[in-house]
N, C-alpha and C positions, 0 to 999 in steps of 0.2 A: 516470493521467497518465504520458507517454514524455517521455524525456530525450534520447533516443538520437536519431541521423543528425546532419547537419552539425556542426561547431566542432570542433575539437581536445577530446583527452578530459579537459586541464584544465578546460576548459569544462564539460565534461558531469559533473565531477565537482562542480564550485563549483556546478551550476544543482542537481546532487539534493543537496547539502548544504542548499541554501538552502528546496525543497520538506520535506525533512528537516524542518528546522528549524521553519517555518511551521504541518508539522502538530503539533509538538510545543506551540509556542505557543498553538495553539488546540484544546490540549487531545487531540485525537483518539486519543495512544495511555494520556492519563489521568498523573498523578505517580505514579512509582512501577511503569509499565505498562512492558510487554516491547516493543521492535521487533520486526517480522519478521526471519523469520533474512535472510543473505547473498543467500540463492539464493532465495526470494520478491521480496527486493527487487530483484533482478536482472530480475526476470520482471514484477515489476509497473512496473518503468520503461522497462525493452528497455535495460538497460545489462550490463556486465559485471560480473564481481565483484570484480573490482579495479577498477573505479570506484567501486562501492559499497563499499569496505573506503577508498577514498580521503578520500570523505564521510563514512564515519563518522569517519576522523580529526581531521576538520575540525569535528565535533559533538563527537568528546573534549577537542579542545582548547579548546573554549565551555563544556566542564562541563556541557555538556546530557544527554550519556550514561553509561555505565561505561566502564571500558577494557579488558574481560576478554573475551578472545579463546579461541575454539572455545565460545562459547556466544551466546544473542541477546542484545543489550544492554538495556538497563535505565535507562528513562528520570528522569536524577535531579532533574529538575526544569524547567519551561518557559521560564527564560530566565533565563539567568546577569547578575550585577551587572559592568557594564563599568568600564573601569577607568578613571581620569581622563583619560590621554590618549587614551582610545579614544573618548572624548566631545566632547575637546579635539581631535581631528586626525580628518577624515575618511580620511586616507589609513591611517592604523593600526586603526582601525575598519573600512573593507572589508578589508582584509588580516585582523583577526579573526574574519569570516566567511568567507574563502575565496576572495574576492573579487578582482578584478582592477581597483586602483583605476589610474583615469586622470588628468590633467590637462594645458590649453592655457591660456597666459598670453595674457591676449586685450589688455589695455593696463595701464601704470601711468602713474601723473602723479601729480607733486609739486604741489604749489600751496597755497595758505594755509586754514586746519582755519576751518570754518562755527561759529558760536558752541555746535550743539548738541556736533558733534565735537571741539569744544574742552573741553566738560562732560565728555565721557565716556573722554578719554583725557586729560583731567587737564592740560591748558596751555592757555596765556598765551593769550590771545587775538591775532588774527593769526600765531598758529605754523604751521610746515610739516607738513603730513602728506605721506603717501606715499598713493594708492588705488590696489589692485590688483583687477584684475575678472578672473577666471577660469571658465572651463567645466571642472566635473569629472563624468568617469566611471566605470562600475562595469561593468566588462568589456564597453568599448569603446563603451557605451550612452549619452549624456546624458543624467543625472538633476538634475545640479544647477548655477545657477551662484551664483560665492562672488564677494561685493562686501568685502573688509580694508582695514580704515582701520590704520596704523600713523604712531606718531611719527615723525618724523624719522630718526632714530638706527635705531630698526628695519628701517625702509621702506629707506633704505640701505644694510642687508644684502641684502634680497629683490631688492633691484634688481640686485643682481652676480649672482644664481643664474641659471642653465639657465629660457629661458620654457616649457621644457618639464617642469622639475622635477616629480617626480611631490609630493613633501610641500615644504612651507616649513617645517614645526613640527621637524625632525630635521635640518636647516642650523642653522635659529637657535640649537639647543641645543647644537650643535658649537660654536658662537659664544658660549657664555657667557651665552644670555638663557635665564631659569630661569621656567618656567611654574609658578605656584604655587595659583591658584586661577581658577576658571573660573564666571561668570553664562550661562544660557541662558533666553532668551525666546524660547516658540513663539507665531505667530498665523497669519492669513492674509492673503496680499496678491493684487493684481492685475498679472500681466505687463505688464511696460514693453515696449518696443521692442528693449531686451538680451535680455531672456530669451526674448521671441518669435524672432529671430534665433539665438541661440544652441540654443535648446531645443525650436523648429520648433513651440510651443504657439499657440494660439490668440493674438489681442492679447485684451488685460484679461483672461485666462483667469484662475480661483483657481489660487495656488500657496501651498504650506506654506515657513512662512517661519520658521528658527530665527538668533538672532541673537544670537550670542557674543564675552564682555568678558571679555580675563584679563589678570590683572596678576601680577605678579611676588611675590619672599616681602617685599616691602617695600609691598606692595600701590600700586607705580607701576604704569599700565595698558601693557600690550604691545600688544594690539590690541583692533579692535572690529569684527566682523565682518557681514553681513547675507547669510546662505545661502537661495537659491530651489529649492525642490526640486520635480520632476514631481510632481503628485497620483499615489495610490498604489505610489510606489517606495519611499516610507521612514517610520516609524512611530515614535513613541515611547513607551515605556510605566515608567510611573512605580510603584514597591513601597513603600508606607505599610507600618508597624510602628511599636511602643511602643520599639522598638529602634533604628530606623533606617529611614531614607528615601533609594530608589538610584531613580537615572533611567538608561535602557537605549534605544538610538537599534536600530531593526531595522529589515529590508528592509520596504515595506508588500507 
């Protein structure tokens, strides 16, 4: 597989971290197994070696490799535990892959919370939310769009931001609102008329659909989110143990 010709060599660096990455996950150089040196890698992607010394920084900093330098790396395992807000914010999550996240504020509206939206961000009936509908990207690509229900009080900060902000989650934390725990529900749904437009799919085409509630350390809800992502752009994989249980969101 080549990496090389077109894009800026940011680019060409994020796309072999991300091959990097992939073959790690599915095992190919083994736990415990050596990478190719510098200069194989360079040859079997048609890239430089300072693209490839670029990517592998970007695989040390996931804890997927070693960091010892003038030798080949040393794969320390196929996929690092993410951190809460890497789970919680998509924009810090491609940024920990290398990635170049995107975002366009496509509308918000204020208007009164539907009885289930009322259950699940915790008010009165007839209360005001905020909906925000967003297209986000991964170096420059449409992978996903994000439908955030916020309370009132929330949704009135998001609405003074930039419609281009790249994150909401790192405004509102400058703001005093403290993420303290996070629910995720995956399933599958069928493209609406948004995501066909936004994400150029099929109509009713299958999309993977994760759908995240957090609340606060008083366990009041912040938001409630409904994210659509292309098939095959993003994956999750879940690590059982007598120890511990981590869920990890990766590119598909």
């Amino acid at each position: 597989m080549a990496v090389a010709g077109g894009g800026t060599t940011g680019a060409r660096y994020r796309r072999l971290a991300a091959d990097l990455r992939e073959a790690i996950a599915t095992g190919a150089y083994g736990a415990d197994g050596r990478l190719p040196s510098e200069e194989k890698l360079a040859q079997q992607y048609g890239v430089s070696r300072g693209t490839v010394r670029q990517a592998l920084a970007v695989l040390r900093a996931n804890g997927l490799v070693t960091s010892r330098r003038g030798t080949r790396r040393v794969v320390l395992g196929t996929a690092r535990t993410q951190s809460f807000f890497e789970l919680l914010s998509f924009t810090r999550w491609a940024r920990s892959l290398g990635e170049e996240p995107g975002s366009r504020t496509i509308g918000i509206e204020r208007r009164p919370a539907e009885p289930l939206e009322c259950e699940q961000l915790g008010l009165a009936p007839g209360s005001q939310i905020y909906r925000v509908l967003r297209l986000r990207t991964l170096s420059r690509v449409p992978i996903m769009v994000e439908r955030t229900l916020y309370p009132e009080r929330i949704g009135a900060l998001i609405k003074r931001l930039d419609p281009h902000a790249i994150s909401h989650t790192d405004p509102l934390a400058e703001e005093g609102v403290v993420f303290a725990d996070t629910e995720h529900t995956i399933d599958l749904v069928y493209a609406d008329a948004d995501d066909t437009r936004l994400l150029g799919c099929a109509p009713d085409a299958p999309l993977m659909r994760e759908r995240r509630r957090a609340t606060d350390q008083a366990g009041r809800p912040l938001m409630w989110s409904d994210d659509r992502f292309v098939p095959g752009t993003i994956a999750f994989t879940v690590h059982n143990s007598v120890a511990t249980t981590a869920l990890s969101r990766r590119r598909g």
